[in-house]
C-alpha positions as YAML, in Angstrom:
chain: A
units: angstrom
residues:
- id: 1
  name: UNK
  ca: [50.85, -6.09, -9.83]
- id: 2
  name: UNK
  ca: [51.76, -7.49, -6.21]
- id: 3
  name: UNK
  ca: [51.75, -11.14, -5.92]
- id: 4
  name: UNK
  ca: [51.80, -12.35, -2.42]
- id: 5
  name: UNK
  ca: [52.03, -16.12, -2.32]
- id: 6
  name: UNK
  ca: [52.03, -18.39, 0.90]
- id: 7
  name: UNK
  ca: [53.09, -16.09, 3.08]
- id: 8
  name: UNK
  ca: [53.05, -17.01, 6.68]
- id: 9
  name: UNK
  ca: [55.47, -14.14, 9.49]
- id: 10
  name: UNK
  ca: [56.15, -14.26, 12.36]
- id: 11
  name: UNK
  ca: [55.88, -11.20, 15.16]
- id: 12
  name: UNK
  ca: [58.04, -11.90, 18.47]
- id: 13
  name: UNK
  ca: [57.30, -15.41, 18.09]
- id: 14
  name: UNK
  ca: [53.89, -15.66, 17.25]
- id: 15
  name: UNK
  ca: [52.69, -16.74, 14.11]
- id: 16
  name: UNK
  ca: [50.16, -13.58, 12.92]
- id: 17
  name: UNK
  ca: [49.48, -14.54, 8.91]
- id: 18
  name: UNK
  ca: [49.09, -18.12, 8.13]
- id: 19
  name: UNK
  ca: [49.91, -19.13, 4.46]
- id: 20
  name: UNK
  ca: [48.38, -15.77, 2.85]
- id: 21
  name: UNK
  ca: [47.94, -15.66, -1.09]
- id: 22
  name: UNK
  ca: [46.11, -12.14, -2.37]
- id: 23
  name: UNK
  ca: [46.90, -10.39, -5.94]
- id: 24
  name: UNK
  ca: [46.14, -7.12, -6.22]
- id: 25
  name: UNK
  ca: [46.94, -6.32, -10.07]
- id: 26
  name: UNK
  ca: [47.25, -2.66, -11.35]
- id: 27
  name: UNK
  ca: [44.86, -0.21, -10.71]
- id: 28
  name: UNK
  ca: [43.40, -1.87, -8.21]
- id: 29
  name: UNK
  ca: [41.77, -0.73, -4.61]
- id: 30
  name: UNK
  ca: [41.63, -3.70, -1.90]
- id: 31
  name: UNK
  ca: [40.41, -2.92, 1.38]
- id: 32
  name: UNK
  ca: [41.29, -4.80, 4.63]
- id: 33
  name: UNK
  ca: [39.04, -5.24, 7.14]
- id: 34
  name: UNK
  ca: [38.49, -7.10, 10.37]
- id: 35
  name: UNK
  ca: [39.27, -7.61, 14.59]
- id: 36
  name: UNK
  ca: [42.45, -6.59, 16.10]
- id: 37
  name: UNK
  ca: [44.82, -8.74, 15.91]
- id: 38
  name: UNK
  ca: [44.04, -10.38, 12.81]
- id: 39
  name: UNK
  ca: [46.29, -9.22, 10.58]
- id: 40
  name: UNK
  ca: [46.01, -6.48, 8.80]
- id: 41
  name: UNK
  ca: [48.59, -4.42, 9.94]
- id: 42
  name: UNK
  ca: [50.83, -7.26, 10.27]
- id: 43
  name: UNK
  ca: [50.48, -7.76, 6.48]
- id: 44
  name: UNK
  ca: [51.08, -4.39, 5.51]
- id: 45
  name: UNK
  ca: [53.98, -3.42, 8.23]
- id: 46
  name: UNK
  ca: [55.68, -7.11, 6.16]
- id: 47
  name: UNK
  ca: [55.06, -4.78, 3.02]
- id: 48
  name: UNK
  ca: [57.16, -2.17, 4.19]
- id: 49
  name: UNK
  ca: [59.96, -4.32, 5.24]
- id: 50
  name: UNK
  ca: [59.77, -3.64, 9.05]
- id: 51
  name: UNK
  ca: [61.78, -5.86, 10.78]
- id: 52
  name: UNK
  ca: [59.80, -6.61, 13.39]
- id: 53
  name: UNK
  ca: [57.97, -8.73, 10.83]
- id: 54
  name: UNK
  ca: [59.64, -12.12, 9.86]
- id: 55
  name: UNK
  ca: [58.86, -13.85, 6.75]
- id: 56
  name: UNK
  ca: [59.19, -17.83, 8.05]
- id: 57
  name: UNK
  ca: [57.44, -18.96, 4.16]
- id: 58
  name: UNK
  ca: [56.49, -17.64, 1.53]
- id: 59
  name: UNK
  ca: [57.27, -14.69, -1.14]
- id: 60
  name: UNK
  ca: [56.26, -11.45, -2.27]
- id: 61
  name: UNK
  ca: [56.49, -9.65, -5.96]
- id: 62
  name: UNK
  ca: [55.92, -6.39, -6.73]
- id: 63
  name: UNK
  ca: [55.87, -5.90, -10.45]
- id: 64
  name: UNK
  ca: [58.05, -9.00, -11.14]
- id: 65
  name: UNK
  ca: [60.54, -7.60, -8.59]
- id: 66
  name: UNK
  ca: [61.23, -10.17, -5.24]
- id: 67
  name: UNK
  ca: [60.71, -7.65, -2.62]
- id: 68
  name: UNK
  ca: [60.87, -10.88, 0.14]
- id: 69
  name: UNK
  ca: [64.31, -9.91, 1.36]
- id: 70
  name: UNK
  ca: [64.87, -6.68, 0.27]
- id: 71
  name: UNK
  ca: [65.73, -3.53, 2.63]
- id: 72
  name: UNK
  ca: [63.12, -0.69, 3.53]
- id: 73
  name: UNK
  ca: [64.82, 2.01, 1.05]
- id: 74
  name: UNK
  ca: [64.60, -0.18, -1.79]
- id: 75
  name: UNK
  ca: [61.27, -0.96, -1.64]
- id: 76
  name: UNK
  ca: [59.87, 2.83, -1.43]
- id: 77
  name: UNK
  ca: [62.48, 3.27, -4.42]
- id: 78
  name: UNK
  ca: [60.03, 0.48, -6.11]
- id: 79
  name: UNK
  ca: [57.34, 2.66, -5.71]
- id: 80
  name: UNK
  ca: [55.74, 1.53, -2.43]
- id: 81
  name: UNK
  ca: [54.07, 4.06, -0.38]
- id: 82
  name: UNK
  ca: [53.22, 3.38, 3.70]
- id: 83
  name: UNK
  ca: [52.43, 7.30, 5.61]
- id: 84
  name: UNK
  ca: [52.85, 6.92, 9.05]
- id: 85
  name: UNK
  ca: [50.10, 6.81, 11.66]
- id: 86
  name: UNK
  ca: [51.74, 9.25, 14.31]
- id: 87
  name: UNK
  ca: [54.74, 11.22, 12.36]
- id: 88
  name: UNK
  ca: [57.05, 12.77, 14.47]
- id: 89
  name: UNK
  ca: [57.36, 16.34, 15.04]
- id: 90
  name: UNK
  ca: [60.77, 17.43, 13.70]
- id: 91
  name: UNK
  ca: [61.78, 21.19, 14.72]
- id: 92
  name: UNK
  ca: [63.43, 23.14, 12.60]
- id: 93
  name: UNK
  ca: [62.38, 21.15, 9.36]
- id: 94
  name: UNK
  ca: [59.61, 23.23, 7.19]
- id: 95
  name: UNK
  ca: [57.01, 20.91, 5.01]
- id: 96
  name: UNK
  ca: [58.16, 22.26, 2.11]
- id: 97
  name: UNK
  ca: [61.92, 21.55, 2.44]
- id: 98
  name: UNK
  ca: [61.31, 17.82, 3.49]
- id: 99
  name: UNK
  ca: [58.49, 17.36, 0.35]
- id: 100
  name: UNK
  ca: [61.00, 18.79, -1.90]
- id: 101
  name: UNK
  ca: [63.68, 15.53, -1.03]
- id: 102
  name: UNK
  ca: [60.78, 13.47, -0.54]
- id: 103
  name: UNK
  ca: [59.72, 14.22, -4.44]
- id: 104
  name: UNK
  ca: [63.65, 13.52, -5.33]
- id: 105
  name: UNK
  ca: [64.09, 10.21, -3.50]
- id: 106
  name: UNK
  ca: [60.80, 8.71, -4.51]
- id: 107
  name: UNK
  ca: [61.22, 10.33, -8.57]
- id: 108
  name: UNK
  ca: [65.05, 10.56, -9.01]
- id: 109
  name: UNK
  ca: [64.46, 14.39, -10.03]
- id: 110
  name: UNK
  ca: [66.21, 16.89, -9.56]
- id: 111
  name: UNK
  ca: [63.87, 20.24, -9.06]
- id: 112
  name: UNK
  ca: [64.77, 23.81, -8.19]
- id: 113
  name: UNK
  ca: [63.44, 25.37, -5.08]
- id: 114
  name: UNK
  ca: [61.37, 27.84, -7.37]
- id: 115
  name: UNK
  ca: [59.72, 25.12, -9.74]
- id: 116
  name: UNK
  ca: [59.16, 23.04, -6.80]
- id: 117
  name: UNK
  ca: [56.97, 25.69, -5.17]
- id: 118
  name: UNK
  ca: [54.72, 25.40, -8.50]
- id: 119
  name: UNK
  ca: [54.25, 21.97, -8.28]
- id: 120
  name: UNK
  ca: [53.66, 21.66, -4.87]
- id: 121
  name: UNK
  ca: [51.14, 24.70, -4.74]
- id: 122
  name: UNK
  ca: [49.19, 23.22, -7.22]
- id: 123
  name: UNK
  ca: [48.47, 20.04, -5.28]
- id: 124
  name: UNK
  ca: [47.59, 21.92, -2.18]
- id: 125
  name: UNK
  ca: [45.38, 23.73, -3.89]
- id: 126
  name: UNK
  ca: [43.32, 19.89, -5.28]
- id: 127
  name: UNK
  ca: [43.49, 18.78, -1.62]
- id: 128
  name: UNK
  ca: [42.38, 23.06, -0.92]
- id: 129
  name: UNK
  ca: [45.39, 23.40, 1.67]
- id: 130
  name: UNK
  ca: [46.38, 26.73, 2.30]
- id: 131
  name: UNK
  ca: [49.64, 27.73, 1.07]
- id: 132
  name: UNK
  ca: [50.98, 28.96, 4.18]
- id: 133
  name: UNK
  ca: [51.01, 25.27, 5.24]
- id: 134
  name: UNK
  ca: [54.60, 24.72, 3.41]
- id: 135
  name: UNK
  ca: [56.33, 27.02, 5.84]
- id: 136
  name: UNK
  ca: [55.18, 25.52, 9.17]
- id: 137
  name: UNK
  ca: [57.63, 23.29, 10.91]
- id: 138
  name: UNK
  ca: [56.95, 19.35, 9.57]
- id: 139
  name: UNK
  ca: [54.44, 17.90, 12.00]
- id: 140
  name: UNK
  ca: [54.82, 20.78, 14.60]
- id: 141
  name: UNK
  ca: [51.22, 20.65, 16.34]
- id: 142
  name: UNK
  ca: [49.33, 19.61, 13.23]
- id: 143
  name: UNK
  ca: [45.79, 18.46, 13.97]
- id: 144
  name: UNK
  ca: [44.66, 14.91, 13.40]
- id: 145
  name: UNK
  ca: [43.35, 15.95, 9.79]
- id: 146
  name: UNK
  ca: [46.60, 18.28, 8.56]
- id: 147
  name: UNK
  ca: [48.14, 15.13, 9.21]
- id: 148
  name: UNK
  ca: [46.19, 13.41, 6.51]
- id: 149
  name: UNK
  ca: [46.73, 16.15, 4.23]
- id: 150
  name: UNK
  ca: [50.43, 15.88, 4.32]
- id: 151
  name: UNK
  ca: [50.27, 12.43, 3.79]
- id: 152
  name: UNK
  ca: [47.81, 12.88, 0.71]
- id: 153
  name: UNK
  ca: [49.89, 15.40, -0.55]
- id: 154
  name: UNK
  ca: [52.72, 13.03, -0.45]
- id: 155
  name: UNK
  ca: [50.84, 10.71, -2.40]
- id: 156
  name: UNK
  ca: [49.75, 13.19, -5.41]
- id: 157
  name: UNK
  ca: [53.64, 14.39, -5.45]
- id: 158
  name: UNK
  ca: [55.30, 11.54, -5.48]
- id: 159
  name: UNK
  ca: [52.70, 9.09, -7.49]
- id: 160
  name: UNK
  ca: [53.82, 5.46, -6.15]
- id: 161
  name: UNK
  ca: [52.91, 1.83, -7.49]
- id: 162
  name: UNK
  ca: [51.56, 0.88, -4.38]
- id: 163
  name: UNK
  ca: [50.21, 3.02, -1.19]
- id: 164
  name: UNK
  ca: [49.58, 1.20, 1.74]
- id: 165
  name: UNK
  ca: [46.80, 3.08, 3.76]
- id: 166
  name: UNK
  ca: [46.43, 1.82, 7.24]
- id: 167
  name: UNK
  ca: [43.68, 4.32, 9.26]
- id: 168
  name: UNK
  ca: [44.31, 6.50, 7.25]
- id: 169
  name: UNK
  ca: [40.82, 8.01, 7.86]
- id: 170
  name: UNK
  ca: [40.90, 8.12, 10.94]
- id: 171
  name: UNK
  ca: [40.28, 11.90, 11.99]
- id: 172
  name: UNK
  ca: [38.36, 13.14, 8.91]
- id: 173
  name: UNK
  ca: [35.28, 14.56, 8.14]
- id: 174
  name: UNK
  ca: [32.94, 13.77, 5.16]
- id: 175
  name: UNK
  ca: [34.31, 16.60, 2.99]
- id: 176
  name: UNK
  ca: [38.07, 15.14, 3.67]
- id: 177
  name: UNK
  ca: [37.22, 11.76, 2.95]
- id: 178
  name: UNK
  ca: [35.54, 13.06, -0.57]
- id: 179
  name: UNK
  ca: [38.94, 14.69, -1.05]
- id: 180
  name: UNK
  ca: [40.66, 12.10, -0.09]
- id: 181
  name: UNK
  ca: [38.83, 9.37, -2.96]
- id: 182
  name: UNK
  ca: [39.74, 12.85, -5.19]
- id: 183
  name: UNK
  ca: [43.25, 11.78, -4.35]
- id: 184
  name: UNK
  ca: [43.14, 8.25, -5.08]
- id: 185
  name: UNK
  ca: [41.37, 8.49, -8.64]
- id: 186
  name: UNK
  ca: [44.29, 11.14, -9.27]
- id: 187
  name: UNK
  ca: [46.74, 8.88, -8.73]
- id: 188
  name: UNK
  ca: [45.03, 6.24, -10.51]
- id: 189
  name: UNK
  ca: [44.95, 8.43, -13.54]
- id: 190
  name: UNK
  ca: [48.93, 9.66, -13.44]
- id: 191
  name: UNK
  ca: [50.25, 6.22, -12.93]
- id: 192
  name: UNK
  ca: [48.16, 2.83, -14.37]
- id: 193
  name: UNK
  ca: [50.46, 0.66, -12.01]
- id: 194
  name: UNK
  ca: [48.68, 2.50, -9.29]
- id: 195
  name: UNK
  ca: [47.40, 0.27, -6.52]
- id: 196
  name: UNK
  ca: [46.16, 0.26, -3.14]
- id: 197
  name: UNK
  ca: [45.90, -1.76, -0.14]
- id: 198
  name: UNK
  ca: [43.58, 0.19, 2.49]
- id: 199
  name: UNK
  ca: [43.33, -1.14, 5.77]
- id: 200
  name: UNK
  ca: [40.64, 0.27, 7.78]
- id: 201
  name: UNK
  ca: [38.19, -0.42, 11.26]
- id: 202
  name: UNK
  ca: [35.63, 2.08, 9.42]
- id: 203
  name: UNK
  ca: [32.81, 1.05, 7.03]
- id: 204
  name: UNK
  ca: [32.06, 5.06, 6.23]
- id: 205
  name: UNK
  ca: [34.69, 4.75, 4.58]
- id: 206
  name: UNK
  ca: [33.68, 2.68, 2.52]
- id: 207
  name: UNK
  ca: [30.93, 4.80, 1.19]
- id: 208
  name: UNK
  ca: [33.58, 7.16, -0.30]
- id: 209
  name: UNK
  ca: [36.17, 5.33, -1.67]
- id: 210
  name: UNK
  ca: [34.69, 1.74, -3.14]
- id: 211
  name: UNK
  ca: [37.04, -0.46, -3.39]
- id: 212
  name: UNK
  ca: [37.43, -3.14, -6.61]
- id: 213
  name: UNK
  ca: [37.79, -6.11, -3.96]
- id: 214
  name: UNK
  ca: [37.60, -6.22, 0.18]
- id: 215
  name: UNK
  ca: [38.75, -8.85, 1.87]
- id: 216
  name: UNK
  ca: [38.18, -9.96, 5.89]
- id: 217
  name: UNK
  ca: [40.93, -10.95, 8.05]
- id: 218
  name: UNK
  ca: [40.55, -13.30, 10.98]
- id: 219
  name: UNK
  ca: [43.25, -15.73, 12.54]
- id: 220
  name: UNK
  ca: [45.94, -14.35, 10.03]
- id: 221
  name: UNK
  ca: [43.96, -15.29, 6.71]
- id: 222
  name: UNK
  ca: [41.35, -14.47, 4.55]
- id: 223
  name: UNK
  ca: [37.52, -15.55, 5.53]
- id: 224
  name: UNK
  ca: [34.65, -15.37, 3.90]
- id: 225
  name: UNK
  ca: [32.54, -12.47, 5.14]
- id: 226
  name: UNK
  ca: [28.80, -12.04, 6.10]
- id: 227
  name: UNK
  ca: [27.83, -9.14, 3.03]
- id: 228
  name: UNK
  ca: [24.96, -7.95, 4.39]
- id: 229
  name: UNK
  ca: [26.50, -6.95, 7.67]
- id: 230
  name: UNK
  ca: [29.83, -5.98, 6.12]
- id: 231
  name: UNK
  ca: [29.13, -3.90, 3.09]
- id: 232
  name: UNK
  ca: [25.32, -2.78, 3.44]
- id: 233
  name: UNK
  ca: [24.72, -1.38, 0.07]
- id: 234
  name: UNK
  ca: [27.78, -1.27, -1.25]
- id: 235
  name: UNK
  ca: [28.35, -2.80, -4.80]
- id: 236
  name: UNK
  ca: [31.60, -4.04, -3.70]
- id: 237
  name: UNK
  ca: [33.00, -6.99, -4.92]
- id: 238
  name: UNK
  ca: [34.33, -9.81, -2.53]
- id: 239
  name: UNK
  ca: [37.23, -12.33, -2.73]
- id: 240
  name: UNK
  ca: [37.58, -14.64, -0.18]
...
């Protein structure tokens, strides 16, 4: 479960979130939406420990752990999961080499190079990458959507407690965003402390991936949203 309670930060001296409570308990999809500036990103960037963000009140708990204080490294060891938006191109460094100590950081297993290929082929093959993909330099002129697919295929290797998914459609298609709900139920299913907070500008997707609760940020908090102009048909469920 994460238990955020009270929680007002700070950005370069502005005050962004204003006394923020949400629970999210295991299992659990929550979608963020609303304008820029608002604080979406805000909230989850605080997740992830960036120091930008500075926690003036308030705590968060992530499974009964305190993760207020607590450095970057020690919070993905906790099982949080936050794929960046524009990942650097690193030369010289294929996919395959950085997934492999990406799997033993996050799991705290040891794998051979051999048995790694396995496991890693066989989640390509659910997110229907093509194997070739492992060799090619890590971010070297990937297109906007074999961007996502790294990141997904981050997720199904390394199975976290929490995944933090800011835009993270941005760039796909129908058939990727299908793929990509594929991902999240398979994640649900390998770990029941799976959760995930999925911040997004995009109703469509929203007609893929339905989340348990969606909540609307304005002003740094949680409002109460209009439902017929936020979620259509959807049979989402709202807490304000």
């Amino acid at each position: 479960m994460l238990l955020i309670k009270n929680l007002t930060i700070c950005i370069e001296n502005k005050e962004i979130i204003k006394d923020l409570c949400l629970e999210i308990k295991s299992g659990e999809i929550h979608a963020l939406m609303g304008p820029e500036g608002s604080g979406k990103s805000a909230l989850a960037y605080t997740l992830l420990g960036h120091p930008k963000c500075k926690i003036i009140d308030g705590a968060m708990y992530l499974n009964d752990n305190d993760i207020t204080d607590i450095g970057m490294s020690k919070r993905a060891k906790l099982g949080i999961f936050f794929p960046f938006q524009c990942p650097q191109k690193v030369p010289g460094l294929q996919v395959l080499t950085f997934l492999k100590e990406v799997y033993s950081t996050f799991t705290g297993k040891q794998i051979i190079v051999a048995d790694f290929k396995i496991l890693l082929e066989s989640k390509m093959r659910i997110l229907k990458m093509n194997i070739a993909f492992a060799s090619r330099n890590l971010n070297g002129d990937f297109t906007s959507s074999e961007k996502k697919h790294l990141e997904m295929l981050q997720l199904l290797l390394i199975n976290p407690n929490l995944a933090i998914l800011d835009e993270i459609d941005s760039g796909l298609d129908i058939d990727n965003l299908k793929i990509m709900n594929n991902v999240l139920n398979l994640c649900k299913k390998q770990n029941p402390n799976f959760m995930v907070i999925l911040v997004t500008h995009n109703q469509k997707i929203l007609d893929f991936i339905i989340p348990d609760f969606m909540h609307v940020f304005n002003e740094g908090n949680i409002i109460k949203p209009d439902l017929n102009n936020l979620l259509k048909n959807n049979s989402n469920k709202l807490q304000a």
